[in-house]
Each structure stands twice: as C-alpha cells, then as structure tokens.
C-alpha positions in Angstrom: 21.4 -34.0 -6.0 22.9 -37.4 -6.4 24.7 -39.3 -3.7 26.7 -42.1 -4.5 27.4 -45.1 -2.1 30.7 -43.9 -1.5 30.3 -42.1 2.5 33.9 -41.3 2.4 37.3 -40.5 0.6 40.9 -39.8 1.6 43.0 -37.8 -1.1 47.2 -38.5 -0.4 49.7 -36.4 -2.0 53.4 -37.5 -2.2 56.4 -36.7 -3.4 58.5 -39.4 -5.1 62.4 -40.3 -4.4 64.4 -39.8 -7.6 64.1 -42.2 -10.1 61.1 -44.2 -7.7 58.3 -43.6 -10.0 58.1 -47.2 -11.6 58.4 -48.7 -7.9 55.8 -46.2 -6.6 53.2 -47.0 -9.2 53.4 -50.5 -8.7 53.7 -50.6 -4.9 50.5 -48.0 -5.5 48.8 -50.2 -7.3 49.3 -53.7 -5.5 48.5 -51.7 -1.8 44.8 -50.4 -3.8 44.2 -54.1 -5.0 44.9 -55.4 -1.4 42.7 -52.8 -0.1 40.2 -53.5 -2.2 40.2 -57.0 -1.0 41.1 -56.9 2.2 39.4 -53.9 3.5 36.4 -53.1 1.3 37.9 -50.1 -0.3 36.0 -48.9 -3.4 38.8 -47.9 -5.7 41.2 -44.9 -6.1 42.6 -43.4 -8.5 46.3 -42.5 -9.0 47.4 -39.0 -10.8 50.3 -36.9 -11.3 50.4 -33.1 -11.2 52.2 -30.6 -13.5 54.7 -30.3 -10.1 55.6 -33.7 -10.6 54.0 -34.7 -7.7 51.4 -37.8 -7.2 47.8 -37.8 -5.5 45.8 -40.2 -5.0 42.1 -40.1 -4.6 40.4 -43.7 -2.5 37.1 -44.4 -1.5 35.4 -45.9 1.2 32.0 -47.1 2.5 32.9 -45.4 5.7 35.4 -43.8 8.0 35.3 -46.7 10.5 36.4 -49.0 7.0 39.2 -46.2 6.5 40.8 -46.5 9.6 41.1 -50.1 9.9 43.2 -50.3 7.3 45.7 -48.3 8.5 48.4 -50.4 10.2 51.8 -48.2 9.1 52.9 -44.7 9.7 55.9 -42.6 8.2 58.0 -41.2 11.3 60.7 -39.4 10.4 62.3 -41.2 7.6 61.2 -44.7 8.0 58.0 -46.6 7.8 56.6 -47.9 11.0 54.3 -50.9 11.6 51.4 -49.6 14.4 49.5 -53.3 14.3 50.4 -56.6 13.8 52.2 -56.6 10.4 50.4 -58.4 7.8 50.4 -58.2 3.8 49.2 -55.0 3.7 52.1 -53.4 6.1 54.8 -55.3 3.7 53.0 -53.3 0.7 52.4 -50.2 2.6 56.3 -49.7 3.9 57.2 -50.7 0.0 54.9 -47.4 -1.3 56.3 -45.2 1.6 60.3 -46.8 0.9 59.7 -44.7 -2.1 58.3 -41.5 -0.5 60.5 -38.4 -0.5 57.9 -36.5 1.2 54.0 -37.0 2.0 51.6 -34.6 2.8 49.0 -35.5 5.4 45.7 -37.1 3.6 42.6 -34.7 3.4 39.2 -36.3 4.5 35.9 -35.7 2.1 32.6 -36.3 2.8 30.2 -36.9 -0.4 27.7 -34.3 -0.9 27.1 -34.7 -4.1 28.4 -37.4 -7.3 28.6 -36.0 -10.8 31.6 -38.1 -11.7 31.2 -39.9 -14.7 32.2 -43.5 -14.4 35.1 -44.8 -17.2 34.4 -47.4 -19.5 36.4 -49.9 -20.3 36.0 -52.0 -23.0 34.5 -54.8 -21.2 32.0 -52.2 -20.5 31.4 -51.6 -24.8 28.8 -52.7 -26.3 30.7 -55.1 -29.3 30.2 -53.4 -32.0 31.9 -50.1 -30.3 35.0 -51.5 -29.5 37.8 -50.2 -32.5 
C-alpha cells in the first residue's frame, strides 16, 4: 500500500445559480490558487457531474492546515466573514455569490494512493509533445 503525502482531503459539492458557471469556475479557481499560496493546500480538482452539479476534490497536509483557511460561512443566503476578512474571504464570498445550494464538505483520510498523476506538457519528454 502506497500513502501519498497528502494526510487529508475535503470533497465540496455545489449547485450553481443560473447562468453562474463562467463566474464559479473562475472564483473556483482564483480561491484554489490563493489556497495554495496562502495556506499550503496541495491542489484540487474541479468536476462536473451528469446532474449538472460541481465537486470539488482539495488536498491538505493536515486537518489543522484545513481549518485555518476557513474564514467564511454560507448562512442562509449570504456569505458571512467568521475572521478578519482578508483576500481569501473577498474570493471565497465571490465563489459562494454564485452558489444556489452547497452541500456540506465530506472529510477523507488517505489510506491508500493509486491516483495517477496528469502530465502536462512541461512534464513531456520533447520529443512526445504533438
């Protein structure tokens, strides 16, 4: 059995306001890069299902990494700041502006990694690339 370094993950599921896709995407993908920066986040990925819906898979060193980097909360309808707003919360309450409905995020341990990392062409060998 192979563990990877990733400790911990956090898979989100939303559903999107009508005609919010584009904006989700992007506010999606600018909150992962700030993460990533900010927080130590390992990546995620972003996927829709058949339903139309979006989830999201993220990765973490740890739980204790997780949790510090949540600063905003949906109640009700609106996004609410639980910390001192910073960059983050601004990108955060643009995702969730988008948000029809969110499902609460599930929690995974690793127990074991047979995902095959994606290449990407930087990651080809020169005489591969077509």
């Amino acid at each position: 059995m192979k563990l990877s370094r990733t400790g911990f993950a956090v898979v989100y599921q939303w559903r999107i306001k009508a005609g919010m896709g584009a904006e989700f995407r992007a506010a999606w993908e600018d909150l992962t890069a700030w993460m990533e920066q900010r927080y130590g986040a390992l990546g995620a990925r972003l996927h829709r299902t058949d339903n139309g819906t979006f989830v999201a898979y993220t990765q973490w060193p740890d739980q204790r990494a997780w949790e510090k980097s949540c600063t905003v909360q949906k109640e009700g309808d609106a996004p609410v700041a639980v910390a001192e707003p910073d960059e983050g919360d601004r990108l955060s309450m643009r995702l969730l502006e988008t948000v029809e409905e969110a499902w609460s995020p599930m929690f995974l341990s690793t127990v074991s990694d047979r995902l095959v990392p994606e290449q990407t062409q930087l990651d080809l060998p020169r005489d591969a690339r077509h």
